[in-house]
C-alpha positions in Angstrom: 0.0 0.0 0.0 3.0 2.2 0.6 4.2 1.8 -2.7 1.1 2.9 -3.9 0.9 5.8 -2.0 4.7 6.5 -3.1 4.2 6.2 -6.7 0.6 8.6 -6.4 2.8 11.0 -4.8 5.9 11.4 -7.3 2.9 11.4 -10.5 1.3 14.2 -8.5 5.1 16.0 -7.7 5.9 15.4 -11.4 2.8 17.0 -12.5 2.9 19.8 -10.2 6.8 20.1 -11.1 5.3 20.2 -15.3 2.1 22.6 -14.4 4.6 24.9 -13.3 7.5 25.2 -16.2 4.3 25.9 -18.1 3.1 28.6 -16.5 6.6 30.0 -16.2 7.0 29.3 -19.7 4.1 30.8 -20.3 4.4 34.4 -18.4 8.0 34.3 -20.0 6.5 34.5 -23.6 3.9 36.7 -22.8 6.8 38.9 -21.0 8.5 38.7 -24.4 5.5 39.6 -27.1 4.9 42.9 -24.9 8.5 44.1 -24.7 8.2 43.3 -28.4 4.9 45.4 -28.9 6.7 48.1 -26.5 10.2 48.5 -28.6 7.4 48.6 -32.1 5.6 51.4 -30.6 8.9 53.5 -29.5 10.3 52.9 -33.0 7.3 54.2 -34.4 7.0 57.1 -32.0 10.7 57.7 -32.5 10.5 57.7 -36.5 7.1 59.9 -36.6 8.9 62.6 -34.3 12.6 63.2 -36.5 9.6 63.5 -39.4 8.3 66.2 -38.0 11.6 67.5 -37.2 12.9 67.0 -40.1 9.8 69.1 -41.8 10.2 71.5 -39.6 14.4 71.5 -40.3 13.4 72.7 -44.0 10.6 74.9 -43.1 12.7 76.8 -41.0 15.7 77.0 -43.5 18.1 74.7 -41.7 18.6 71.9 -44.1 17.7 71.0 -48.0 17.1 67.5 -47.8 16.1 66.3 -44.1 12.7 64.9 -45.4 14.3 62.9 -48.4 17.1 61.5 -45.7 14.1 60.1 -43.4 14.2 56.4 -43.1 10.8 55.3 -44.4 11.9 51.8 -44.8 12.1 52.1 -40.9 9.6 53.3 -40.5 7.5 51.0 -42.7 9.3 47.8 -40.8 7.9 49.1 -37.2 4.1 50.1 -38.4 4.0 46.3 -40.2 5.5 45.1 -36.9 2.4 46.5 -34.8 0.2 45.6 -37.6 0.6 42.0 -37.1 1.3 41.9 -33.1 -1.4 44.3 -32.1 -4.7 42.9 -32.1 -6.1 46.4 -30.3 -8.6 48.5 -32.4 -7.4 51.7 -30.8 -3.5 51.3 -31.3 -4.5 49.6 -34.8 -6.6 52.9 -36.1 -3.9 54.6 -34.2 -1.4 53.8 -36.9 -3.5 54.1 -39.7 -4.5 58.0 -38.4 -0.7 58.5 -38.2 0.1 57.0 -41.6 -2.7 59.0 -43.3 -1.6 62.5 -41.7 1.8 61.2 -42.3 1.0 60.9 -46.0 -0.5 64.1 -45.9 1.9 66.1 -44.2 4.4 64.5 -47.0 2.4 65.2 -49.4 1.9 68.9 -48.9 5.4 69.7 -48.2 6.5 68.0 -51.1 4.4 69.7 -53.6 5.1 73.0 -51.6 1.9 73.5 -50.6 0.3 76.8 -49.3 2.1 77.6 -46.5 -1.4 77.5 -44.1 -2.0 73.8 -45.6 1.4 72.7 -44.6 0.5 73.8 -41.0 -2.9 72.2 -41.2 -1.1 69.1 -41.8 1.5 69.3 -39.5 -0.9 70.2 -36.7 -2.9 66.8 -38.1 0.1 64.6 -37.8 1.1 66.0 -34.3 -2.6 65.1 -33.3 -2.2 62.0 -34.9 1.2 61.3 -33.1 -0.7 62.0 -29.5 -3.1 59.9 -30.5 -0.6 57.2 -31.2 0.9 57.8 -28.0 -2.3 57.3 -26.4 -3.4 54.5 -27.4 -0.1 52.9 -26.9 -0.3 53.8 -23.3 -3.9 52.8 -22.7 -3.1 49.4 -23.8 0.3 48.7 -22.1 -1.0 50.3 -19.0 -4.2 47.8 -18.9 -1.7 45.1 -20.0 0.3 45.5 -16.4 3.4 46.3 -18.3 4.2 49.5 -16.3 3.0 48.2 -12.8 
């Protein structure tokens, strides 16, 4: 009977000893996907603001070719990466109001717009960057990242 109750014991430690590397594992890749979504958003955040720098660099006389120096392709990487890892409908419409103003801001400065459309889309995409922010925020914060 002893044996019995020795063998019950070490399936039940073994188990117990399994359950847990799983959770572990578990909270470890979790741990993982939102340092992941938190380095996307930052690069994103990162490459929207030396945009607008980089508009304003020109607008103010500083430099020639700031804007056609910017590193789309960068940029393009990090709002595919949050694309496929974000699964939120604020941070996802998020990136698609900062791509549009982005677009537009682009756009407008290109073609040497009025100088009161430039500012209308400037003042679009900085709205569009808070909002980024934002949303960003929101959802890490409700994810217990920051806690």
């Amino acid at each position: 009977m002893s044996a019995w109750v020795g063998l019950f014991g070490g399936i039940v430690g073994a188990m117990l000893a399994m359950l847990g590397q799983w959770i572990n594992n578990r909270l470890a890749s979790r741990g993982r996907f939102t340092e992941l979504l938190v380095v996307q958003c930052s690069q994103l955040i990162a490459l929207s603001e030396d945009y607008r720098n980089r508009v304003w660099e020109e607008r103010s006389g500083l430099s020639t070719d700031a804007v056609a120096l910017w590193d789309l392709a960068g940029y393009r990487v990090a709002e595919a990466h949050l694309q496929i890892l974000s699964e939120d409908n604020m941070i996802l419409s998020a990136v698609g109001d900062l791509k549009r103003t982005g677009t537009a801001l682009g756009k407008a400065w290109r073609l040497r717009a009025d100088g009161d459309v430039v500012e209308s889309a400037w003042l679009a995409h900085g709205r569009a960057l808070d909002g980024f922010i934002g949303a960003s925020r929101h959802y890490l914060n409700t994810r217990k990242v920051f806690a």
